[in-house]
Structures are given as structure tokens and as C-alpha cells.
DRENSEDO-44836 format. One record per residue (C-alpha): x, y, z; residue number from 1. Coordinates in steps of 0.02 Angstrom, whole numbers, plus 32768, in hexadecimal, padded with zeros to 4 digits. Layout:
     X     Y     Z    i
     X     Y     Z  NUM
...
! end
This chain:
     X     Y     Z    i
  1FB6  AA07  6515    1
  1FE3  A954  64EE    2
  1F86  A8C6  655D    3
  1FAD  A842  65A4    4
  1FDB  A7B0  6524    5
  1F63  A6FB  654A    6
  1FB5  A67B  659B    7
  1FB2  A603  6504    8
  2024  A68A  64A2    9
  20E6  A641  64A8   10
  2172  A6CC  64B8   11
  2198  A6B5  6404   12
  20DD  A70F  63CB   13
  20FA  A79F  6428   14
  20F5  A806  6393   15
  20C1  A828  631D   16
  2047  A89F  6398   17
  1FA2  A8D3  6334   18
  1F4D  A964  6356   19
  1EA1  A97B  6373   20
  1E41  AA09  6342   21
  1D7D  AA06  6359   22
  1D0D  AAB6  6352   23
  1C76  AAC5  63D0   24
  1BE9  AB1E  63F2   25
  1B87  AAE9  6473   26
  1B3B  AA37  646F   27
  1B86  AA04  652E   28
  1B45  A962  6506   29
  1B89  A935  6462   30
  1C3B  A974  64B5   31
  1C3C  A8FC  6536   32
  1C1D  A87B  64DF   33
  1CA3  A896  6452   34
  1D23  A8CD  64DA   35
  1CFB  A829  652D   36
  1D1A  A7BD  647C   37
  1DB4  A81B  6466   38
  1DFE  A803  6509   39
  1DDE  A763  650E   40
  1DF1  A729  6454   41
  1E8F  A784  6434   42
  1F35  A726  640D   43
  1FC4  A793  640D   44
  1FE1  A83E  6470   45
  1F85  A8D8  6434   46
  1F5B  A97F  6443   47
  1EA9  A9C8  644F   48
  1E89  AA6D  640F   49
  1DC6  AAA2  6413   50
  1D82  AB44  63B8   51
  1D00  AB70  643B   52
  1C8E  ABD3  63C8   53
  1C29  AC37  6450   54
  1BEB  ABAA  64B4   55
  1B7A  ABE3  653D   56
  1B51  AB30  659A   57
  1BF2  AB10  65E2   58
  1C56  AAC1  655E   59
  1CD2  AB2A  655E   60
  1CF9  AB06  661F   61
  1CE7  AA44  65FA   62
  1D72  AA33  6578   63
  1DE3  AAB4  65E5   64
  1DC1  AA4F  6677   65
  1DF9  A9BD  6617   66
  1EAE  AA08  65C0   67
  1E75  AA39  6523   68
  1EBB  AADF  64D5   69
  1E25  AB45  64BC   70
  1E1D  ABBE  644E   71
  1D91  AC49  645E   72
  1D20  AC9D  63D2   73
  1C99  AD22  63F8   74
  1C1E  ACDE  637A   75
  1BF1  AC47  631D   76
  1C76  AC45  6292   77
  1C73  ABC7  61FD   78
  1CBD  AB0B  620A   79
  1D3D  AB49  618F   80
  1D77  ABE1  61D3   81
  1D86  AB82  6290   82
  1DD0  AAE9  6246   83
  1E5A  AB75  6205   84
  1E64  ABBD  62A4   85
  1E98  AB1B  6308   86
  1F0E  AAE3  6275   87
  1F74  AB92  629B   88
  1FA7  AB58  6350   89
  1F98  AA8E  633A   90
  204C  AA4C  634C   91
  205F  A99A  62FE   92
  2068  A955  6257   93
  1FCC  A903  6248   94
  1F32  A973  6269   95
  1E91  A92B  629E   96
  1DEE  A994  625D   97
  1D57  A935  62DA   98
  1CB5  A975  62DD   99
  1C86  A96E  63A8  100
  1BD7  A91F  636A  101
  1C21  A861  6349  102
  1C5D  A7C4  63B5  103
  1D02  A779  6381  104
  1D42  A6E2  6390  105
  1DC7  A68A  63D9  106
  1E94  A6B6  638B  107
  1E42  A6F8  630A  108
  1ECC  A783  62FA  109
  1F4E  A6FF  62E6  110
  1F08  A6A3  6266  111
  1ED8  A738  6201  112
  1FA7  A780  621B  113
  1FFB  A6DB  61ED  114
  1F9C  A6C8  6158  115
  1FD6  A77B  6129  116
  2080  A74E  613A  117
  2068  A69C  60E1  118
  200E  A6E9  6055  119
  2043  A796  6041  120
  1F9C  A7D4  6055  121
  1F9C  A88D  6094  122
  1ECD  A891  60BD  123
  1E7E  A80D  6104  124
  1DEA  A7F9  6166  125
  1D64  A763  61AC  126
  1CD5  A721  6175  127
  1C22  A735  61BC  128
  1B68  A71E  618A  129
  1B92  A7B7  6116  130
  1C0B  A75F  60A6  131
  1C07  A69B  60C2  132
  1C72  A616  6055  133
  1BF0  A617  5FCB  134
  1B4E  A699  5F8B  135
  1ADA  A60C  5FDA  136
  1B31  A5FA  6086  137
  1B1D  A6C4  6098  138
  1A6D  A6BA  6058  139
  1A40  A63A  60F1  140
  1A99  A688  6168  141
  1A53  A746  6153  142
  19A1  A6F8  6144  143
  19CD  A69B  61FA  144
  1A0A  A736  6245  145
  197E  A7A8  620F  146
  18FD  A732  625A  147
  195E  A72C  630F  148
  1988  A7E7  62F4  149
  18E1  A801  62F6  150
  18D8  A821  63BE  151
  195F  A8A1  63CC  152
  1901  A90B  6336  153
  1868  A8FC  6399  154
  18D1  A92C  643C  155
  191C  A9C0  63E5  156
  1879  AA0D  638E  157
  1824  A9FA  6450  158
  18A3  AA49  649C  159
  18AC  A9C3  650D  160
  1945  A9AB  6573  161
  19E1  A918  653F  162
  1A88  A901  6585  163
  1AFB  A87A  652A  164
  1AB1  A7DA  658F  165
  1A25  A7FA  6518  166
  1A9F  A80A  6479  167
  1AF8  A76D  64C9  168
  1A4F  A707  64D0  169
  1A31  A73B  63FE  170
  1ADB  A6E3  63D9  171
  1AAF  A655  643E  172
  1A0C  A642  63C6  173
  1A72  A654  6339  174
  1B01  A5DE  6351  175
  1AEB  A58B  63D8  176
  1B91  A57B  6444  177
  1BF8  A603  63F3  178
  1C9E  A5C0  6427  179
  1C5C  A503  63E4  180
  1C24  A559  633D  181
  1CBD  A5BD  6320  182
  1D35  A52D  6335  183
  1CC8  A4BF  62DA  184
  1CF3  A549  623D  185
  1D8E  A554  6252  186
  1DAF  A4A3  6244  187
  1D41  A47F  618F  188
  1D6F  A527  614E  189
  1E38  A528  6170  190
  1E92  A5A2  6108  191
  1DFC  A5AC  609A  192
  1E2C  A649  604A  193
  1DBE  A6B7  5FCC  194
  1DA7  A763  5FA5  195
  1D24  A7E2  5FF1  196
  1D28  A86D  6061  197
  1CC4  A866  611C  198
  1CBF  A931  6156  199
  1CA4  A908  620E  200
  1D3F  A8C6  620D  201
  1DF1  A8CE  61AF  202
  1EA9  A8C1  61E3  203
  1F13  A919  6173  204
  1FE8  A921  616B  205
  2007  A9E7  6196  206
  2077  AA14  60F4  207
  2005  A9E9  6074  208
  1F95  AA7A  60A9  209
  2031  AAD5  605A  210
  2008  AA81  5FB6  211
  1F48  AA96  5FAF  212
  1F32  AB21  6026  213
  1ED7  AB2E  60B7  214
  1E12  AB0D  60F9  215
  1DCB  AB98  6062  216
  1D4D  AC02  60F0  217
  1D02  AC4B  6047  218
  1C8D  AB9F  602C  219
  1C16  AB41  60A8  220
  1C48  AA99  6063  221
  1CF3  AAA4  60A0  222
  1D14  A9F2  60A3  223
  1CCD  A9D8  5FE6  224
  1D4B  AA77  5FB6  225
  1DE5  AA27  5FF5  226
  1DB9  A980  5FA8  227
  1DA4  A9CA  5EFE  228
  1E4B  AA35  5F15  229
  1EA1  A9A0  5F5D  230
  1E54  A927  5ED6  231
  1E82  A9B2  5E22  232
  1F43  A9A7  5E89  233
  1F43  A8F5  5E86  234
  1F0A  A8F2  5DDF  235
  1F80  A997  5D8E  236
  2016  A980  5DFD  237
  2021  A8D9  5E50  238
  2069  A920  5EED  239
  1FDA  A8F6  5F57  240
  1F65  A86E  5F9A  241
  1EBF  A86E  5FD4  242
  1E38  A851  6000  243
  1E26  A79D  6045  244
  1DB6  A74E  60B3  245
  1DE3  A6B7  6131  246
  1D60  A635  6130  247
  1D9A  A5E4  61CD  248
  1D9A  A699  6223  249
  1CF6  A6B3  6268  250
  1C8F  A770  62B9  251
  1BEC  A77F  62D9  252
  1BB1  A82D  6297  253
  1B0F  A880  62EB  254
  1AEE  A8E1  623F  255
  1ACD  A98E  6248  256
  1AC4  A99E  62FA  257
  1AF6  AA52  62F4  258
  1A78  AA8F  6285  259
  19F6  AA30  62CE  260
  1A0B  AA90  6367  261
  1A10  AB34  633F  262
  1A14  ABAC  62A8  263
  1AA4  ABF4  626E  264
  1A95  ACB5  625B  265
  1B32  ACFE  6262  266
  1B6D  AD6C  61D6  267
  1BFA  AD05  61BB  268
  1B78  AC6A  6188  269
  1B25  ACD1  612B  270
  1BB4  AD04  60B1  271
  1BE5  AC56  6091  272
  1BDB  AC40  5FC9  273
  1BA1  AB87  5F74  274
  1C3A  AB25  5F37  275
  1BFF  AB2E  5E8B  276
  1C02  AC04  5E88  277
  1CBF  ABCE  5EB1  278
  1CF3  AB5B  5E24  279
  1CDD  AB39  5D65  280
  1C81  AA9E  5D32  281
  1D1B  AA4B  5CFE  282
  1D68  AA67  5DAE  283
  1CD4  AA2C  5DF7  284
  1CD2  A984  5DAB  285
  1D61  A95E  5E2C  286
  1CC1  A94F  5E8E  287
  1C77  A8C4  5E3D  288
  1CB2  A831  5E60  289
  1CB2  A7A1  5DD3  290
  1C43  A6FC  5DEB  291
  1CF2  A695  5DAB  292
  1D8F  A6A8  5D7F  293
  1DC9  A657  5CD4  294
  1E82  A629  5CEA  295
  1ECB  A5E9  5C3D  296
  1F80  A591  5C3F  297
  1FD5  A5EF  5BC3  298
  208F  A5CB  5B72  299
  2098  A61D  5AAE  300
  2018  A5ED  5A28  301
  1FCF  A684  5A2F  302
  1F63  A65C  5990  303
  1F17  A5D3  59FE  304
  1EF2  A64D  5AA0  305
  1E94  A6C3  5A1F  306
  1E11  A632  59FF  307
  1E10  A5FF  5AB8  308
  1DFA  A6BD  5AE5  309
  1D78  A6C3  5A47  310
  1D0A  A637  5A90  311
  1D10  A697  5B3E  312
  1CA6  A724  5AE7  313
  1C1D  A6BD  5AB7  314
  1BFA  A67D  5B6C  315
  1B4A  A673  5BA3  316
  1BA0  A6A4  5C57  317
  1C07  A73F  5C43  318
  1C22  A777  5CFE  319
  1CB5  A731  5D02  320
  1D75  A768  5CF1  321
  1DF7  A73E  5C95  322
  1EA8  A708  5CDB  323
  1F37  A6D4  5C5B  324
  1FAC  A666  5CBD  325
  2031  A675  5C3A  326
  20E5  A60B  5C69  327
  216A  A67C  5C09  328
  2115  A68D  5B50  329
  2155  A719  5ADC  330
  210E  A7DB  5AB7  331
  2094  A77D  5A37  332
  2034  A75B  5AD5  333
  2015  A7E6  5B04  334
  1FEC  A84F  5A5E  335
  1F43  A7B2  5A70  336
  1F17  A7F0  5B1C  337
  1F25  A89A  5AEB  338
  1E9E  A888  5A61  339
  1E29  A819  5ADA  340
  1E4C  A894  5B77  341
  1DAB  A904  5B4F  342
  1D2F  A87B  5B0E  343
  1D09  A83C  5BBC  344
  1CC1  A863  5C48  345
  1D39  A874  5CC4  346
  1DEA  A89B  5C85  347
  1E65  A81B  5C51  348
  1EE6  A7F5  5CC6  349
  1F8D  A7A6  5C86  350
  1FEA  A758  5D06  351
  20A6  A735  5CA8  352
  214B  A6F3  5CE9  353
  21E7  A6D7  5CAB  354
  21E8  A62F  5C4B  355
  227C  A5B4  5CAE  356
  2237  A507  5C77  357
  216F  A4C5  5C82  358
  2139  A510  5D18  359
  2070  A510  5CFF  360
  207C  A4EE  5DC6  361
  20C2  A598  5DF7  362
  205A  A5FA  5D64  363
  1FC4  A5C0  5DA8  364
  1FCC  A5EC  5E59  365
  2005  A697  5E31  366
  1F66  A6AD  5DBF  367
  1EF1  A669  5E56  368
  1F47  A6E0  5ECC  369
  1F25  A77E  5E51  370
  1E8B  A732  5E27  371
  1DE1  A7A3  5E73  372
  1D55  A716  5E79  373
  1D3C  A699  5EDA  374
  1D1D  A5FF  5E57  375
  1D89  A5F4  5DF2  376
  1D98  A573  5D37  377
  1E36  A52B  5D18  378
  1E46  A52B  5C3E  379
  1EE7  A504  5BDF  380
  1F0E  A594  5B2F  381
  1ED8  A511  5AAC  382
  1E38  A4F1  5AE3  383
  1D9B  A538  5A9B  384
  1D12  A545  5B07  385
  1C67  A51D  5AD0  386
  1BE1  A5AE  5B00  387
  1BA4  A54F  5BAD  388
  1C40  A532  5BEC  389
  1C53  A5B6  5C78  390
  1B93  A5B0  5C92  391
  1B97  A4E3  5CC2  392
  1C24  A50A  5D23  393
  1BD5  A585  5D7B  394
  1B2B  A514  5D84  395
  1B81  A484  5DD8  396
  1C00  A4CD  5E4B  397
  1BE7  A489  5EFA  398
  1C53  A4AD  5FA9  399
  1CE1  A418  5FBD  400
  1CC4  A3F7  5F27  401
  1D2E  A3E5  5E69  402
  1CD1  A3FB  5DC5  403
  1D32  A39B  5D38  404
  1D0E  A385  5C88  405
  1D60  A34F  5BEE  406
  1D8D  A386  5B3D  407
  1D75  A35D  5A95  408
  1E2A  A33A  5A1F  409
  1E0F  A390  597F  410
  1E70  A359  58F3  411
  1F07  A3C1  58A2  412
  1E94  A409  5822  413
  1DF6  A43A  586E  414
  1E64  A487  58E0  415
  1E97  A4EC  586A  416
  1DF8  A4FD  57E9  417
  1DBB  A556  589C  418
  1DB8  A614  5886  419
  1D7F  A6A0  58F9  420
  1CED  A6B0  589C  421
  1CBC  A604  58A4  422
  1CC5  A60F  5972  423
  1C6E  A6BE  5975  424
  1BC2  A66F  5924  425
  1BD8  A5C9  5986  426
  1BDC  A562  58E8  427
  1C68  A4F7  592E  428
  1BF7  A4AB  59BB  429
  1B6F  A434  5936  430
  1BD8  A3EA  58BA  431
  1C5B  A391  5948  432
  1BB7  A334  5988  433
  1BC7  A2CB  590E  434
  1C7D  A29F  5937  435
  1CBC  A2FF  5891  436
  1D7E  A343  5899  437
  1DA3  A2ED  5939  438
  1DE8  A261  5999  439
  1D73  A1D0  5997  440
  1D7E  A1A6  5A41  441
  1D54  A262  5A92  442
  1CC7  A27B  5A12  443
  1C49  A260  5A82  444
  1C87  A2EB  5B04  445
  1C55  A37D  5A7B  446
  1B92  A33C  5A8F  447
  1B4B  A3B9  5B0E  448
  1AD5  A355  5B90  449
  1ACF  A3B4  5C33  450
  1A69  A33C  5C8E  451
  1AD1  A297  5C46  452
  1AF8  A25C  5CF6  453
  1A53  A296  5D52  454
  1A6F  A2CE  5E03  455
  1AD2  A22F  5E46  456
  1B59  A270  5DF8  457
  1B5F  A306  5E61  458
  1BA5  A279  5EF2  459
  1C4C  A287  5EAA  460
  1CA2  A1DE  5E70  461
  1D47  A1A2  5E4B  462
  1D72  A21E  5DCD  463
  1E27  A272  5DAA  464
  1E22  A324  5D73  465
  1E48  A362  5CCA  466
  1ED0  A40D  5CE5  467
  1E80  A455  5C37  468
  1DCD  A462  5C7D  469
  1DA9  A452  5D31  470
  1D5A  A4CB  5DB7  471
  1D71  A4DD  5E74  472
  1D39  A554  5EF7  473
  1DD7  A5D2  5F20  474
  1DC7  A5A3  5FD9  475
  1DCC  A4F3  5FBC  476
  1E6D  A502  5F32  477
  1EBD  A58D  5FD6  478
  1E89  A4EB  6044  479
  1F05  A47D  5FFA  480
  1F92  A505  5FC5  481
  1F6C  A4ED  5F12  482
  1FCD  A4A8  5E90  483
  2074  A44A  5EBC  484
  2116  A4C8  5E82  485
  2197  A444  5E9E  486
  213B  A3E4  5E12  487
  2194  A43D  5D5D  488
  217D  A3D5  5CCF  489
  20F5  A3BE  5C64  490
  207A  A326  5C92  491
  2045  A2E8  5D4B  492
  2033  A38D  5DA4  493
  1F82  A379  5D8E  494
  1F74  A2D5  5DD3  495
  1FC7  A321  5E7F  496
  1F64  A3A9  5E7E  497
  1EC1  A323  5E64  498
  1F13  A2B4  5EE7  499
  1F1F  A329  5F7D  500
  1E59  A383  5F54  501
  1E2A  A2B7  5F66  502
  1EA0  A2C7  6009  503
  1E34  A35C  604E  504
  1DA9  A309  603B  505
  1D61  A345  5F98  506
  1CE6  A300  5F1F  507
  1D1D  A2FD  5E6B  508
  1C93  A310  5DFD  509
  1C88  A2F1  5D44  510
  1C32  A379  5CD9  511
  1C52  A33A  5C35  512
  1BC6  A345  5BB5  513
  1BB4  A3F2  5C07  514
  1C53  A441  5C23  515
  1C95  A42E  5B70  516
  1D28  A46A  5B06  517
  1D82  A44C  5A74  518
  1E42  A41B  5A6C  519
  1EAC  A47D  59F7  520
  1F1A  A3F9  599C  521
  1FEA  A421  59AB  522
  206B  A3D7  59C4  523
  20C9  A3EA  5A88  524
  2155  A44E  5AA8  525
  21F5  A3D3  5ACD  526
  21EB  A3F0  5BA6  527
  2231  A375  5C2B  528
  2190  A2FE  5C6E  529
  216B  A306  5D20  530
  215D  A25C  5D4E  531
  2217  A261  5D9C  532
  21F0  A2EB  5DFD  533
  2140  A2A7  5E42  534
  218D  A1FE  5E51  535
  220B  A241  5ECC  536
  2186  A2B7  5F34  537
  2117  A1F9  5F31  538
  2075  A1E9  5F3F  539
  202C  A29A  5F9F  540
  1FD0  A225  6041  541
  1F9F  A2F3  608C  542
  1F36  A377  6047  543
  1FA5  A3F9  6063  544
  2056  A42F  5FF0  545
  20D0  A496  604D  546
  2111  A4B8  5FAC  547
  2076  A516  5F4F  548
  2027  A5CF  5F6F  549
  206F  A5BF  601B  550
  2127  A598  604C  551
  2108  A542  60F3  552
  20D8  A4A1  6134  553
  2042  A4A1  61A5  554
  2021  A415  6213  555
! end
């Protein structure tokens, strides 16, 4: 049945109405406390639909009591196979898969809906202390909750009695004033966007189950299944999006409550088969997920973008992915890519538009939306890429923060006298040290020194980003909308997109002497500059573009 919508909800957010569809068994205490979140957290109308997987300590009569649609197994089936069960009979577009052992917080299903609509993203789900902004954030957080979480273990394994004041008094030791921390999040991290998956809890749009298929009751890691089905249909067919995270969308998780409690014995447990008895190993490296993404501008030349892609295969770093962000170029293109695809480690996507004027702007926000890290490098097609390039990149990346470096100018002939070869064995990294074959002035960029600056430099400074080697966190580039698309025209849309990180609050800091690359030596296709355009938008005085990856202006 739908409840009643909160008094902050205007007539005009009546719908859309979510469903909610959580499977039980037992755990009275856990369920009153995630009934109580949702209830009270809860934006927009919804529906609650609870798989009551044999309870026998009154949960079933608690969420009857209390209007949800109950739905009644005689033994404990599968998460899969339940979460199928409730998707037969939920009602609404969006479907809400909760796990009844976490604490939400407040709205959080309408922020996680509008930025479905904004940005076309058909999974979505929050963060927690499973999957944080960065690796180190989840590492602090999980070694936190482990040392609080300590008391409930010890509760559980001596049988000694709990209700959900005492699961209400662990949060309190972990965040304080849930309500205070929450908001807190919401305000640093808004629309801080990046890709990951959190099981306990996902909202998915209903049709795209027709696409991928439903909850597969074959595999115990239902949630990594549909993520690697959802991620090889990004990936082959484009039709689909998923999965992101929202950064400013935060649930507690209690972490394995269910098994903690009791052992699962049922024959249908039992059967459940490993993910990896499933799949091939190529399927299953939709799994991984790349440290970075490498997103390379692309517009013809393809004899440059074989060197660029060349230099990516001598990386010291190789978990990373390729994206080619190419504006409109011709089949030549392609035939590169096609020769590169299998000497990676993660499959070569090739993000290509129809070519209708310079418009690196739009190119490179569809590349960062098909994009599957969540750092990603920003490198133009004629530069080569000295073998530390993604590694320093990697090294140095902070939160809020921009990594820029610079570039070295070859000349017209070096450019050419390079060869494959000559990239392959790294012999084009010594002799430019000495300023040989290049422009006098960037000589100096090609020595490596990693520790030039020392770590004052890490402070940030007044520094303006270079478009053909810089490096951002996804959720900070989501943060800001990304690149300006009104900007077309070859020339300042870099300086707007510098402009509005500074805006946000962001340190720029300068990696060069670490972050190193050679530029290829041509001359520039005859397009319009964008200096009339940017002088027209003026100076950007807000972080935000309501002109970029989303169409909307937020206040």
C-alpha cells in the first residue's frame, strides 16, 4: 500500500512513487529500526513490500501491523530469489532493493531518483563505510566500525539478548549525531558521483530488468552478477547505465547481520553456485573495476593516437582503462583501436560522435559518463606519455583536489624520426633530457623529478590546468557538471573548466617533472576559437554549469 507522503513533499513530487522491497527473516530488532529510518527518512510516497522469509519472532506481525504487503515463504529462501519475488508484485517505476539490517538517512530516495532522471542512470545506489569517496576513506571507516562492532559480535556469540536501542547506541559511537553527520555529507559531497555497487541497497528503473534480466537465483553474489551483466551491456550495447554511487547519499550498513545470527541450512543455500562457475574470465573482468580511466581527446591523426596508445602499453600502472573521446574522426580511427583493443587490460572503449564543429566539451563528458573508474586522466591524441605517467598520477591524486602537469613541444622532425619501436623500448624518454628535438622553452618538462616541489606543493597554488594532461577525482569533475558544452571552439574551454574546479573550492596542483609527455608536432585543423563564445558566457563566478553532463540548473 502507498503511505502517507512527509509533510515537506509539495503536490508536484507526488510521483514518481518508489517501491520498496526488503526480505526478512527474523532479526525484530534490526526491523524496527530500518522501518523507523524509512518512515521517517522517506521523501516521496511509497510502497513497502517485505518477503517475510519464515520469521518466527514476530516480524511478520510488525510490518503487517504497520501496512506493508507481506509476502510469506515457508523457508529461508536466497536474497536473490526473494528480491525476485517482491519485484513480481512491486508497482512503481523505481524499485528499491533495502536490506532491513541498515539506517537511512534523511530524502535519501529523492536525491538518489532525481539524479536518475538528470543523469540517465538506471542503477544507483548510496554510499557507506563499504564503498566511501576514495580506497582510504573505506579503509578508515571499516577499521572504525569493526572496533565499535565489536559489542554486538560479543552480544551475538553469548546469546545475550539486544533490541535496536542497543543497535541505536553503536551508531551513536560511530557518528555521533546521525542526522548532524548525514547532512554534514551531503553538503561536501553534493552530486559527487562515481561508480560502485553497495548490495544492501540499490534503486533500480523497472524496464531495464527487461534488458539484463532479472535477480539470477542461480548465484549467491546476486548483486556482483547484475553489476557484471549490467556493466558487459553498458559496454556491448550502450543501452544501459549503472552502477553509480551518490556520495552525498548516506546508510549505515550492520554487515552481515544475517549470517551472524544464524546459519543458513536450507537446501536452497546450499545449491547456490560461485559467480565464477557462472562466467568466462573475460566476462568476469566486468567485475574488476579499473584504478583510472585514461580519456584521450581524439579528432583524426590516427598515426599520432597509435604512438599515444603505444606509450599506454609501457605503463608501470596498467590497471587502468582506456576511453577514446573521439569528436567525429573518420573509419581510420577506428581500424587503431581495433589493433590496441586486446593489448590492455581492460577493453578499449571508443566513445564517437558525429563531428558538427570542435566540440571536445561534449566528447568528453560522454567518455566520463561511459567511463567505469573513478579517477580518471584527461590526455589529448598527440601526446606520448612517458612510462610514469599514469603511475604519478595515481601517486598524487588527492580528494578536492586537481593534478596538472605539462608537456614537452617536440619539433616537426623528431616527431616524426619517432617510431613504434622507439616508444616500445622507452628510448624516447633519455635523449629529450637534454633538450634535443624540442622547444627550448618546455625542455625542462621531459626531465623526470618526482619530488621537484617536495610536499608544499601538495597545498595547491595558483596554477591553471593544462586539458592535455590533468587528473581529477570523478566525483569531484560530477561535482561541478564537467566540462562546459556551450563552449565549441577550440581554445578556452579549459580555462572554464579550471575556473569553476577553483570555484568549488579545489586545489590545483602542479605535477610537472612527474607527470610527463611528449607533444606530437602538427599543424591545427582551421576551427572557430572560443574566446567569443566564453567572452559572452563571462567569467564562470559558480562552480556549477547547467550546461555540462547535466541539463539543469541547481541552486
Amino acid at each position: 500500500m502507498a503511505l502517507n507522503m512527509p509533510s515537506n513533499a509539495s503536490g508536484s513530487h507526488a510521483q514518481p512513487v518508489i517501491s520498496v522491497v526488503t526480505a526478512v527473516h527474523n532479526q525484530l530488532p534490526y526491523n524496527r529500526l530500518f522501518f523507523d529510518s524509512l518512515s521517517r527518512c522517506t521523501y516521496y510516497s511509497y510502497e513497502l513490500v517485505i518477503v517475510n522469509n519464515s520469521s518466527t519472532d514476530g516480524s511478520e506481525k510488525f510490518f503487517s501491523d504497520n501496512g506493508a504487503v507481506v509476502l510469506d515463504n515457508k523457508e529461508n529462501v536466497p536474497y536473490s530469489a526473494a528480491q525476485n519475488q517482491g519485484l513480481a508484485v512491486a508497482k512503481c517505476r523505481y524499485v528499491a532493493f533495502l536490506n532491513n539490517d541498515i539506517c537511512l538517512s534523511p530524502q535519501w530516495d529523492r536525491k538518489l531518483i532525481e539524479y536518475m532522471e538528470d543523469y540517465n542512470i538506471d542503477v544507483i545506489c548510496p554510499c557507506g563505510i563499504e564503498n566511501m569517496e576514495t580506497p582510504a576513506a573505506t579503509r578508515r571507516a571499516m577499521r572504525l566500525w569493526r572496533y565499535i562492532n565489536f559489542i554486538q559480535r560479543f552480544r551475538i556469540h553469548a546469546k545475550i539478548a539486544y533490541d535496536d536501542r542497543s543497535l541505536r547506541f553503536l551508531l551513536r559511537l560511530m557518528y555521533g549525531n546521525w542526522e548532524q553527520y548525514t547532512a554534514t555529507r551531503a553538503e561536501k559531497f553534493r552530486r559527487f558521483l562515481y561508480s560502485g555497487v553497495s548490495g544492501y541497497a540499490v534503486v533500480v528503473r523497472g524496464e531495464v530488468f527487461k534488458k539484463v534480466g532479472k535477480w539470477n537465483e542461480d548465484v549467491a553474489a546476486a548483486d556482483a552478477d547484475l553489476s557484471l551483466r549490467m556493466t558487459k551491456r553498458q559496454v556491448e550495447n550502450g543501452d544501459v547505465r549503472g552502477f553509480m554511487v551518490a556520495g552525498d547519499v548516506f546508510v549505515h550498513h550492520f554487515i552481515r547481520a544475517t549470517f551472524r545470527t544464524e546459519l543458513r541450512r536450507s537446501s536452497p543455500w546450499n545449491n547456490l553456485r560461485r559467480i565464477t562457475d557462472l562466467y568466462s574470465a573475460a566476462d568476469l573482468r566486468y567485475l574488476d573495476r579499473p584504478r583510472a580511466s585514461v580519456i584521450i581527446a581524439v579528432y583524426n591523426h590516427p598515426e599520432f593516437l597509435e604512438k599515444v596508445l603505444e606509450s599506454l602499453t609501457i605503463q608501470n600502472e596498467t590497471d587502468f582503462e582506456v576511453v577514446i573521446s573521439d569528436d567525429g574522426s573518420g573509419p581510420e580511427i577506428n581500424e587503431v583501436v581495433k589493433r590496441y583493443h586486446k593489448r590492455f587490460r581492460y577493453p578499449i572503449r571508443h566513445v564517437w560522435q558525429e563531428h558538427d564543429g570542435f566540440r571536445k566539451t561534449l566528447a568528453a563528458n560522454k567518455s566520463v559518463a561511459a567511463s567505469r573508474a573513478n579517477y580518471l586522466i584527461f590526455i589529448d591524441g598527440d601526446c606520448v606519455l612517458h612510462s610514469r605517467f599514469v603511475e604519478r598520477h595515481l601517486r598524487r591524486r588527492r580528494l578536492h583536489t586537481v593534478l596538472s602537469g605539462r608537456r614537452v613541444k617536440l619539433d616537426e622532425e623528431t616527431s616524426r624520426a619517432l617510431t613504434l619501436p622507439d616508444i616500445k623500448n622507452r628510448n624516447f624518454e633519455k635523449p629529450l633530457f637534454h633538450g634535443k628535438g624540442c622547444e627550448r622553452r618546455t625542455a625542462k618538462y621531459g626531465v623526470y623529478r618526482p619530488y621537484m616541489f617536495g610536499p608544499r606543493n601538495l597545498a595547491g597554488g595558483n596554477y591553471d590546468i593544462l586539458g592535455c594532461n590533468f587528473s581529477v577525482y570523478k566525483g569531484d569533475y560530477y561535482s561541478i557538471n564537467g566540462y562546459e558544452e556551450r563552449i565549441i571552439g577550440r581554445g578556452l574551454e579549459d580555462n572554464n573548466l579550471c575556473n569553476r574546479f577553483k570555484a568549488a573550492g579545489m586545489k590545483i596542483v602542479n605535477i610537472a617533472y612527474e607527470s610527463i609527455e611528449f607533444h606530437l608536432h602538427h599543424s591545427f585543423d582551421p576551427v572557430p576559437h572560443s574566446r567569443e563564445t566564453v567572452n559572452e558566457m563571462g567569467n564562470p563566478d559558480r562552480a556549477w554549469s547547467a550546461t555540462g553532463i547535466c541539463k539543469k540548473e541547481i541552486s
